[in-house]
MDAnalysis code that builds the backbone (N, CA, C; Angstrom):
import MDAnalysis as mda
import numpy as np

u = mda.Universe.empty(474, n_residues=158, atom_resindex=np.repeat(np.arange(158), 3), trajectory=True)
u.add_TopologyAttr("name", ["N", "CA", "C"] * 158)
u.add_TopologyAttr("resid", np.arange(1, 159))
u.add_TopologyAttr("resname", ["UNK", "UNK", "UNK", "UNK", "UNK", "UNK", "UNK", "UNK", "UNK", "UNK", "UNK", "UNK", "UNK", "UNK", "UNK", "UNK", "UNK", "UNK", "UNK", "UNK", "UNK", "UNK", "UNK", "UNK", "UNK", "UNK", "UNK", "UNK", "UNK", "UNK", "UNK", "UNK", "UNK", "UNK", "UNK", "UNK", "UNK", "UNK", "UNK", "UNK", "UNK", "UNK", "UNK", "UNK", "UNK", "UNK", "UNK", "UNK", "UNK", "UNK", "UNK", "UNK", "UNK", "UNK", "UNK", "UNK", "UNK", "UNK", "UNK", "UNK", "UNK", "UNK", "UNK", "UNK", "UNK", "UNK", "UNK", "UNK", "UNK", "UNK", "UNK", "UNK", "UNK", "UNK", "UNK", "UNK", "UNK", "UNK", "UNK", "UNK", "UNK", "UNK", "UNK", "UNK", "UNK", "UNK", "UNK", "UNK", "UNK", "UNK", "UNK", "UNK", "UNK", "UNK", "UNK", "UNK", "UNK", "UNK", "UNK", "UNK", "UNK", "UNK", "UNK", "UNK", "UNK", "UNK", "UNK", "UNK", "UNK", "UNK", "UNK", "UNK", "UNK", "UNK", "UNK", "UNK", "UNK", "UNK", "UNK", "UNK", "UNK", "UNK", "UNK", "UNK", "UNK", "UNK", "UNK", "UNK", "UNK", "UNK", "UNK", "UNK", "UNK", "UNK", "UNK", "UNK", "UNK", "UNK", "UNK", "UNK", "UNK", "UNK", "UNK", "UNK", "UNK", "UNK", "UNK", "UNK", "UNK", "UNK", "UNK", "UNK", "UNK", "UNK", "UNK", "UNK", "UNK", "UNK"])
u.atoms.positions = np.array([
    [-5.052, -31.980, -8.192],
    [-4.960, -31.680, -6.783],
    [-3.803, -30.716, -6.562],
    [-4.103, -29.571, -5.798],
    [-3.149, -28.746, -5.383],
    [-2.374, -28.823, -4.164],
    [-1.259, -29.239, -4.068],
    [-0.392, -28.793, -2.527],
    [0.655, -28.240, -3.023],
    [0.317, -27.112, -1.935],
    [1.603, -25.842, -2.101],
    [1.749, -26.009, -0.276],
    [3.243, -25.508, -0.198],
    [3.639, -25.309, 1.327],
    [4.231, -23.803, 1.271],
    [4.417, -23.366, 2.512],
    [5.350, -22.431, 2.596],
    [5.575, -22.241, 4.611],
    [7.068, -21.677, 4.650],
    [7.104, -21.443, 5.887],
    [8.310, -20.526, 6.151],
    [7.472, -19.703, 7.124],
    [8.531, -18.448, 7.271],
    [8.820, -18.809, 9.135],
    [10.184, -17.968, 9.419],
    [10.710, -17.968, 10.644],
    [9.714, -16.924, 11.425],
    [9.410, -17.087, 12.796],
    [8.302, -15.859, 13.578],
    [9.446, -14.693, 13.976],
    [10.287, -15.718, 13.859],
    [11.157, -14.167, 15.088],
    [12.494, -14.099, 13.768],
    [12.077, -13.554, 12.822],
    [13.916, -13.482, 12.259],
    [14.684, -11.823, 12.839],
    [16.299, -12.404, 12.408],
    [17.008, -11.252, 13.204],
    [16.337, -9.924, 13.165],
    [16.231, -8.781, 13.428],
    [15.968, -7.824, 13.723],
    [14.462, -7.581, 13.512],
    [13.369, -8.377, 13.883],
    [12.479, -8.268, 14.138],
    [11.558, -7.840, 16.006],
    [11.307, -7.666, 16.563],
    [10.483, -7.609, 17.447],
    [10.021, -9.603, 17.923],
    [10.855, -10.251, 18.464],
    [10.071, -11.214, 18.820],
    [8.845, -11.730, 19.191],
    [8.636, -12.413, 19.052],
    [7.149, -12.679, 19.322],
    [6.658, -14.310, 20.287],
    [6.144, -14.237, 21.043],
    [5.709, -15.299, 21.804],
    [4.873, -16.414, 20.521],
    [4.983, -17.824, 21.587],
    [3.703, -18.559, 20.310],
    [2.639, -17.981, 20.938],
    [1.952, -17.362, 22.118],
    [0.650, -17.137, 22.307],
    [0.492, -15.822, 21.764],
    [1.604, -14.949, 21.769],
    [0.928, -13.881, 20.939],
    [0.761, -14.593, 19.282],
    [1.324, -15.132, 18.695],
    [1.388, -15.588, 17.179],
    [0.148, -16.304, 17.034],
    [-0.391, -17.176, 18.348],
    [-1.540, -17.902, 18.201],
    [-2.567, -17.097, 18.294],
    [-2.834, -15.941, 19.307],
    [-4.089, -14.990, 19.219],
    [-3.980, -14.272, 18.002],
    [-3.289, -14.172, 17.238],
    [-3.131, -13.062, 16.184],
    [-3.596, -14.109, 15.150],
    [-3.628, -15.808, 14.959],
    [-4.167, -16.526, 14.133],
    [-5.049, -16.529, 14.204],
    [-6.053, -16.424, 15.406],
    [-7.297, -16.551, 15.773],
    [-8.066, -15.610, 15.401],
    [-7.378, -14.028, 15.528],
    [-7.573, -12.931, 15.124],
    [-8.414, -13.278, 13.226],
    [-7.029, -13.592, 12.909],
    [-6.856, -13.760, 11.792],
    [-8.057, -14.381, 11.010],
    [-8.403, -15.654, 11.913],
    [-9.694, -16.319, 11.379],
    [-10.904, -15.438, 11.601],
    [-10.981, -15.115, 12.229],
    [-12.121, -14.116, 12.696],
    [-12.321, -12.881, 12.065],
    [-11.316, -12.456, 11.290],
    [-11.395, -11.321, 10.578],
    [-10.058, -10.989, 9.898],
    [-9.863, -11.941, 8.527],
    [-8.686, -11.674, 7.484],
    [-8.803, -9.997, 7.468],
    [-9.599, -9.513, 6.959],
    [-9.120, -7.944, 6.745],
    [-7.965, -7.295, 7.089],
    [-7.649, -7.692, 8.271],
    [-7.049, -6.885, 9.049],
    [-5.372, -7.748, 8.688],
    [-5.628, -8.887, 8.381],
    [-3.727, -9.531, 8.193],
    [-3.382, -10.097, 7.185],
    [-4.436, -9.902, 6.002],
    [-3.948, -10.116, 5.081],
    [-3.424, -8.828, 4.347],
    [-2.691, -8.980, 2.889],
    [-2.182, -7.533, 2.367],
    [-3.344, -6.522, 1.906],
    [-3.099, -5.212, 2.320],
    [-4.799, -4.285, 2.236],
    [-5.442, -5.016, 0.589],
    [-6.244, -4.556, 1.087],
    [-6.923, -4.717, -0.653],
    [-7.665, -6.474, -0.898],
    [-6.803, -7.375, -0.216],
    [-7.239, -8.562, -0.697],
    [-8.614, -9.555, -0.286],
    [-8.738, -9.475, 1.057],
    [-9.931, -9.224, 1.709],
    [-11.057, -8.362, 2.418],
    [-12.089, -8.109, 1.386],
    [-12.986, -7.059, 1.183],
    [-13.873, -7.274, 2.040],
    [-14.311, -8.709, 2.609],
    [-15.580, -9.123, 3.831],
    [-15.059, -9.669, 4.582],
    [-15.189, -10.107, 5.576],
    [-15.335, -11.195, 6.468],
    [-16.438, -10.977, 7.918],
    [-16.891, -11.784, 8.166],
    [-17.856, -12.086, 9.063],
    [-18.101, -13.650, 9.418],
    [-18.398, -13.663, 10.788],
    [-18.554, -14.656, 11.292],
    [-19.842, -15.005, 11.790],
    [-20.600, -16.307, 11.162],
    [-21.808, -16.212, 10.716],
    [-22.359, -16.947, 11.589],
    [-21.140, -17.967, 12.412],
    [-21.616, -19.192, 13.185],
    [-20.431, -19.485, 14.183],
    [-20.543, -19.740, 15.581],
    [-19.447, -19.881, 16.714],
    [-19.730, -21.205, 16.855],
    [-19.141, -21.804, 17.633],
    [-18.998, -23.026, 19.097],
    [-17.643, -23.002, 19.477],
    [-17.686, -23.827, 20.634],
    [-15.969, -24.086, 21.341],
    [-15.318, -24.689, 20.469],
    [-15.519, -25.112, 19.203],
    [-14.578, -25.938, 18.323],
    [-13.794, -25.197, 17.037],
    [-15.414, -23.900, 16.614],
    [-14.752, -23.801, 15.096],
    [-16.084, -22.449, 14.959],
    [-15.367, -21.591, 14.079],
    [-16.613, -20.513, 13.221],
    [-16.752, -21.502, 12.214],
    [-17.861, -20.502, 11.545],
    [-18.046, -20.729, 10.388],
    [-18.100, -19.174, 9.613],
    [-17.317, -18.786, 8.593],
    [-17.240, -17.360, 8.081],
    [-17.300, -17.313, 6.480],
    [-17.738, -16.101, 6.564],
    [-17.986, -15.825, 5.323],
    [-17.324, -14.628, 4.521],
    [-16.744, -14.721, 3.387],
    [-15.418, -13.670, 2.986],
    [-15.499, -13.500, 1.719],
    [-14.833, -12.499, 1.537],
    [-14.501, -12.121, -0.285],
    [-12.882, -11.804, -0.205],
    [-12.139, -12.806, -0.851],
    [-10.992, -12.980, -0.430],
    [-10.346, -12.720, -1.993],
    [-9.954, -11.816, -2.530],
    [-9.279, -11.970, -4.130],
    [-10.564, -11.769, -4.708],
    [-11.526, -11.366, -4.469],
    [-12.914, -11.117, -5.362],
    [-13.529, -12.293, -5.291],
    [-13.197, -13.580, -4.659],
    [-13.971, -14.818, -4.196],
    [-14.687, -14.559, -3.476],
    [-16.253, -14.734, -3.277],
    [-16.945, -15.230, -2.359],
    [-16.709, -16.024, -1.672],
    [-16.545, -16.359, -0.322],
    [-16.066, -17.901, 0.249],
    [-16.975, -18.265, 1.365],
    [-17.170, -19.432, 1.847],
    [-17.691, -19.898, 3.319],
    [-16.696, -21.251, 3.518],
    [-16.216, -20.601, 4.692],
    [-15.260, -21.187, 5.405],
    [-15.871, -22.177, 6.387],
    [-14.995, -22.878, 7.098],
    [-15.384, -23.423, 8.739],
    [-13.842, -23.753, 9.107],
    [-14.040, -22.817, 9.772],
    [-12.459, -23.154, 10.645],
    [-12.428, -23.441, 11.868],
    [-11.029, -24.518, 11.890],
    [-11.180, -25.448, 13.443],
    [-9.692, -25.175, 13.929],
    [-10.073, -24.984, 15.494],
    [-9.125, -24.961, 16.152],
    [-8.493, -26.007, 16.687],
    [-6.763, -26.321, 16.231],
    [-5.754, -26.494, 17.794],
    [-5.073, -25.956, 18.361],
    [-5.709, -25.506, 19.810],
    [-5.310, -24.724, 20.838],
    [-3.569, -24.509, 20.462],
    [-3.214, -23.209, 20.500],
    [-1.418, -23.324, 20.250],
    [-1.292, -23.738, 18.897],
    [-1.356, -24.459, 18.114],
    [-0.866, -24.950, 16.982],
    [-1.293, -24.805, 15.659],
    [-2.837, -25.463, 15.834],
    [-3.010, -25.042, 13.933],
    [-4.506, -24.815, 14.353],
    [-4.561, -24.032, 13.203],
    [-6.027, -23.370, 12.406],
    [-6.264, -23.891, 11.053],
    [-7.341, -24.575, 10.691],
    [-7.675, -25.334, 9.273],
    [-8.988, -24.768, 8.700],
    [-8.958, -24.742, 7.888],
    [-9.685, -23.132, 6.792],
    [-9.962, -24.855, 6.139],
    [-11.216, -24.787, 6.192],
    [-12.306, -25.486, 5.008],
    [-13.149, -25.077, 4.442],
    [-12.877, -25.308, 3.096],
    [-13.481, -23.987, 1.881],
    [-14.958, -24.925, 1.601],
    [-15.645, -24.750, 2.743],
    [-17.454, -25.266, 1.989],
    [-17.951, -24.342, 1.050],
    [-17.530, -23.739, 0.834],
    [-17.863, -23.271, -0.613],
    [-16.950, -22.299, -1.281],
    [-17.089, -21.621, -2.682],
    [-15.580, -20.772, -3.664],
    [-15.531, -21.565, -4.441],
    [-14.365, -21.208, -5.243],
    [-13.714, -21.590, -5.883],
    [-13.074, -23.188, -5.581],
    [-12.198, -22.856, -4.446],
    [-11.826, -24.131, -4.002],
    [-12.362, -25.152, -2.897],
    [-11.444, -26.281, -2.960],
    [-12.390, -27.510, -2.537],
    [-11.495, -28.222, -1.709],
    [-11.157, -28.080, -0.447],
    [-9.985, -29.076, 0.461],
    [-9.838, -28.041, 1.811],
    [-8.605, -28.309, 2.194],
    [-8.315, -27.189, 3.381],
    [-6.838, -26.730, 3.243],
    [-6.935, -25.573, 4.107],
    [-5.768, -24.167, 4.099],
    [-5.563, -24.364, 5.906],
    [-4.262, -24.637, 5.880],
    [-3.577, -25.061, 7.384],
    [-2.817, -23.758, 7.549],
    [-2.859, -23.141, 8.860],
    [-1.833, -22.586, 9.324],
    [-1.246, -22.797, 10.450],
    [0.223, -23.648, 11.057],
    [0.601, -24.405, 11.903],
    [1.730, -23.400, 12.638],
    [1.517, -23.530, 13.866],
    [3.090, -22.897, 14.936],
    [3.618, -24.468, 14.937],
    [4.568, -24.445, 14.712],
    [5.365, -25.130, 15.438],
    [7.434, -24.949, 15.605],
    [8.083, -26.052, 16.320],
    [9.213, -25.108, 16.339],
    [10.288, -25.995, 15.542],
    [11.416, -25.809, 14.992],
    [11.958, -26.228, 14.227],
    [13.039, -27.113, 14.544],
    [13.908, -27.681, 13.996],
    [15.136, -28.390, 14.661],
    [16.051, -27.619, 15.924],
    [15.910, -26.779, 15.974],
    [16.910, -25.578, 16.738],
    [16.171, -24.991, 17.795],
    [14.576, -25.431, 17.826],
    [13.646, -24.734, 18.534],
    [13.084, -23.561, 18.382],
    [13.694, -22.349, 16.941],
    [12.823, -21.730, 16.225],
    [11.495, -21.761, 16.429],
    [10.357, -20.814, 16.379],
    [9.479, -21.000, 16.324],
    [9.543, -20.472, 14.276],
    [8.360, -21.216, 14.239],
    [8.005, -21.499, 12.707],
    [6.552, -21.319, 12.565],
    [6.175, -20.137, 11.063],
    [4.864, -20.330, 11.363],
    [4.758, -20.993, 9.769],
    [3.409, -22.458, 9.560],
    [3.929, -23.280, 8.167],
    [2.015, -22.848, 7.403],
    [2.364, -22.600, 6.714],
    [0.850, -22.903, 5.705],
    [0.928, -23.767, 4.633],
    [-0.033, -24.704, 4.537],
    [-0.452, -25.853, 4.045],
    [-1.196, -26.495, 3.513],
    [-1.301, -26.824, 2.142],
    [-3.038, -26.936, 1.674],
    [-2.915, -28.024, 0.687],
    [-4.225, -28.816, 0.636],
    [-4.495, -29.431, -0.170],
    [-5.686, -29.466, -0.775],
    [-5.910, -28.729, -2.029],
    [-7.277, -28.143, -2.799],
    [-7.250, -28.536, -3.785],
    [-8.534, -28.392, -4.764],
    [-8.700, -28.946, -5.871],
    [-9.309, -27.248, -6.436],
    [-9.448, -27.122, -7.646],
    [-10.678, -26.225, -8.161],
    [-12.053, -26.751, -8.314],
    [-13.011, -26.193, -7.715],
    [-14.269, -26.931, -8.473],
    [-14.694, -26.667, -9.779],
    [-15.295, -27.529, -10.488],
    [-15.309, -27.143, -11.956],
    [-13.956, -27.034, -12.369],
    [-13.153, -27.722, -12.311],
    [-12.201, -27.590, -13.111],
    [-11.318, -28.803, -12.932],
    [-10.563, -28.889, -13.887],
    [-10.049, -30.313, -14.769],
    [-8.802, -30.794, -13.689],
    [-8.858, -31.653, -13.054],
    [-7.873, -32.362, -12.110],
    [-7.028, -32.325, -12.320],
    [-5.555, -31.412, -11.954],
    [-4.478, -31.432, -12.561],
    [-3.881, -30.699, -13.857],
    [-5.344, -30.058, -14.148],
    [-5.460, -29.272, -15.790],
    [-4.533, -28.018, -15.474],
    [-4.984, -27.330, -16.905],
    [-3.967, -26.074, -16.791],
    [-4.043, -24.978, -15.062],
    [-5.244, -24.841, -15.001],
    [-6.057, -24.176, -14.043],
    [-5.276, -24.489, -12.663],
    [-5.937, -25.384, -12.389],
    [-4.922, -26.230, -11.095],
    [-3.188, -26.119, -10.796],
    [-2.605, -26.591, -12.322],
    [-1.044, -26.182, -12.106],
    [-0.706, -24.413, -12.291],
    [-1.349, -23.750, -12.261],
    [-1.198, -22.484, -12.409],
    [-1.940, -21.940, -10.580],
    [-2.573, -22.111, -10.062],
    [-2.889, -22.163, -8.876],
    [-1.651, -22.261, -7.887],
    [-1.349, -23.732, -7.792],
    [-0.199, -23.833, -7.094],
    [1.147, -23.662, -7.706],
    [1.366, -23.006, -8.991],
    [2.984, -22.243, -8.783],
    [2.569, -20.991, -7.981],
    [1.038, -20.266, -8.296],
    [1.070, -18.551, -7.680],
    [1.231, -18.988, -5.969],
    [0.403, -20.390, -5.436],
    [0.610, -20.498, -4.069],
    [1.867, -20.590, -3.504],
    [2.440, -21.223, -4.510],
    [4.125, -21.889, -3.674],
    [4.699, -20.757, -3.958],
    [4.796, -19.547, -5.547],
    [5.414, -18.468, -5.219],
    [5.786, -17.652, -3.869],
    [6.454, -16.610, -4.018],
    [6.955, -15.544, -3.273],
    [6.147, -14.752, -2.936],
    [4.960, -14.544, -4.124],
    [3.427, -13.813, -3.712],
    [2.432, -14.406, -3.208],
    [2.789, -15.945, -2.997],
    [1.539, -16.216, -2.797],
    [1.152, -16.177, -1.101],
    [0.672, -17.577, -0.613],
    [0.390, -17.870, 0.437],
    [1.696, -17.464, 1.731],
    [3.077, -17.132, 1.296],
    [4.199, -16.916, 1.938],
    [4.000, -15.425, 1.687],
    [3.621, -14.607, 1.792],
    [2.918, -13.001, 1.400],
    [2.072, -13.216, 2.872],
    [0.552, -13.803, 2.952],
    [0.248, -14.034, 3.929],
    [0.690, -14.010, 4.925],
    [1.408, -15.258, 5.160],
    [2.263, -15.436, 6.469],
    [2.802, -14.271, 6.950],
    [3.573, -13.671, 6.151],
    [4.384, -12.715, 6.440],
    [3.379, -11.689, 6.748],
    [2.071, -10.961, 6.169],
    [1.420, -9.805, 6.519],
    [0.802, -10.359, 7.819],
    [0.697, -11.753, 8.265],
    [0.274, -12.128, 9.632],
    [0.884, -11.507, 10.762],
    [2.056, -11.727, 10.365],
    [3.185, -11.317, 11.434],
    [3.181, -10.315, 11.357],
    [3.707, -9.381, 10.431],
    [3.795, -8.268, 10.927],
    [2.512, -7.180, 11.532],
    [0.933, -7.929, 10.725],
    [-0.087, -7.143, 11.839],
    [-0.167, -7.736, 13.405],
    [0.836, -9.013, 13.666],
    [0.544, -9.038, 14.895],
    [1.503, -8.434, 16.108],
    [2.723, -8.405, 15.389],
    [3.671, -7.561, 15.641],
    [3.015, -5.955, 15.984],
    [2.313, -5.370, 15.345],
    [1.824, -4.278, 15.533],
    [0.936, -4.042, 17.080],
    [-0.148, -5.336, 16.506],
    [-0.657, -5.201, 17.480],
    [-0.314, -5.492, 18.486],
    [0.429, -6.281, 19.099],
    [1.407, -6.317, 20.191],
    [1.969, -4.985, 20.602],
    [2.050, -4.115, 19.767],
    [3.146, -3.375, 20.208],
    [2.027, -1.796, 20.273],
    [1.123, -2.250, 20.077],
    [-0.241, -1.344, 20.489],
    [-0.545, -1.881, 22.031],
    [-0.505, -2.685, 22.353],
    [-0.882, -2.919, 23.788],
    [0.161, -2.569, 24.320],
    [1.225, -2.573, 24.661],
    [2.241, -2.760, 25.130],
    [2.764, -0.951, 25.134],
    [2.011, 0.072, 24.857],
    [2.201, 1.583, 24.409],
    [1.810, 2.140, 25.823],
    [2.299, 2.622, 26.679],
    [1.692, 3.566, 27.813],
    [0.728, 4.122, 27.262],
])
């Protein structure tokens, strides 16, 4: 079983602050179409295959993975990525929330397995050092922000 965490600050010093509702539309964004906030190159598809008021359901090539997702919303807070099909097998959290100091914080969170592959085996512990790395899932976060940062600052242009 894999759990990796990571969590970066939304507003660090000399950044462009950011609201939680802009950070939350830019997650939503996000579910609806990685292309655009993850680092170029890493997600090649995405489409959204299935709506309701609760959750898509999407479909992606994420790292050369095929994937089908279903992701569910809480309003403001978290987005949960369930891998019904890929490689992996559990869910991928991405949470606002604010910190001891009142920071806003954005946290990603997962608990996956590989399918076809040995519980805990080599495969699996090599998974979550690349997630908990500096490249991994904390790479993400960070290309979140700064495409939403952008786009913020595209509306906001006379």
């Amino acid at each position: 079983m894999i759990y990796a965490t990571a969590t970066v600050p939304v507003n660090p010093e000399g950044e462009t602050p950011l609201t939680r509702a802009q950070v939350w539309d830019g997650l939503v964004l996000k579910a609806r179409d990685a292309r655009q906030f993850l680092p170029p190159g890493l997600c090649t598809r995405c489409d959204v295959v299935e709506q309701s008021a609760t959750h898509i359901v999407r479909v992606a090539t994420i790292a050369g993975d095929d994937l089908r997702e279903i992701i569910s919303f809480e309003e403001g807070t978290k987005v949960s990525f369930f891998q019904a099909s890929g490689p992996r097998e559990g869910v991928i959290i991405n949470e606002l929330f604010e910190d001891a100091s009142g920071a806003l914080q954005l946290r990603f969170y997962c608990y996956l397995g590989l399918r076809g592959k040995q519980a805990d085996g080599p495969e699996e512990q090599a998974e979550q050092a690349w997630m908990s790395g500096d490249g991994g899932y904390k790479t993400a976060l960070l290309s979140t922000l700064k495409r939403t940062r952008a786009l913020v600052a595209e509306r906001t242009r006379p």
